[in-house]
N, C-alpha and C positions, 0 to 999 in steps of 0.2 A: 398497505399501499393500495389506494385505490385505481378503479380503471382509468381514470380520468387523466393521473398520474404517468401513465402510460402511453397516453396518446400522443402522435407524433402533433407536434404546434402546442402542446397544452406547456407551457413554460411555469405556471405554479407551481405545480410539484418542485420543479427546480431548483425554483427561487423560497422554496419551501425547505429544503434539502441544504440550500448554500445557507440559510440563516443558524442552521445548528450550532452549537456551542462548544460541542466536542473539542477534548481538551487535541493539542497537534501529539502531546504525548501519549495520547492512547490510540490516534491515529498509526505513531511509527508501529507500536506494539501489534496494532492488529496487520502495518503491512510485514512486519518482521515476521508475525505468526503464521501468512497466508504464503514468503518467502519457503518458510519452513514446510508447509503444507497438511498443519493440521490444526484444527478448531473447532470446541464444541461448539453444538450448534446454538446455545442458549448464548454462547459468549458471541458470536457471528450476529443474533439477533440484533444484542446490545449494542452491538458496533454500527449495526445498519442503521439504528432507530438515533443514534447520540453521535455517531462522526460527522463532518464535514466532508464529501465529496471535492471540494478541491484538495482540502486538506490530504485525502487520499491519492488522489494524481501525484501533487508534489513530492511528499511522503514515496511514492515508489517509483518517480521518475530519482529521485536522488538517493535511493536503495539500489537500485539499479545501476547509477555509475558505481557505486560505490560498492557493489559485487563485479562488478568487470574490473575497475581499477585493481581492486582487492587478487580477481585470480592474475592480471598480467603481471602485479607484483610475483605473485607467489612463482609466477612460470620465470620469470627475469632471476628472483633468487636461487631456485630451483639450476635454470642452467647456468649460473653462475658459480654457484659453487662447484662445479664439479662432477657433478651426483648423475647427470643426468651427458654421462657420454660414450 
């Protein structure tokens, strides 16, 4: 990534970055991995240089409900049965 890339107003990089090809499937993967919290760094490269940046956003804006929805069930079933009184 060059400096250029970096700069605030410098909009190529971006439009550099949103044209990748990145399959959305190797997007979830890399956000399910970063969820999880660990990734080598050669795989982290690969991700940075071949995903899509939107792709990413979305990928972990809907990983995200879908971890909260996931624990209010588990809390709803949890004190529903019983178990928890």
């Amino acid at each position: 990534m060059g400096v250029s890339e970096l700069e605030p107003g410098s909009s190529d990089g971006l439009r550099e970055a949103a044209r990748r090809r990145g399959s959305f499937l190797q997007t979830v993967k890399a956000v399910a991995w970063s969820f999880f919290g660990v990734r080598k760094s050669t795989d982290y490269a690969q991700d940075v240089a071949h995903i899509n940046p939107i792709h990413v956003i979305v990928a972990g804006v809907l990983a995200g409900i879908a971890f909260v929805v996931g624990l209010v069930l588990l809390v709803r079933w949890i004190v529903g049965s019983g178990v928890a009184q």
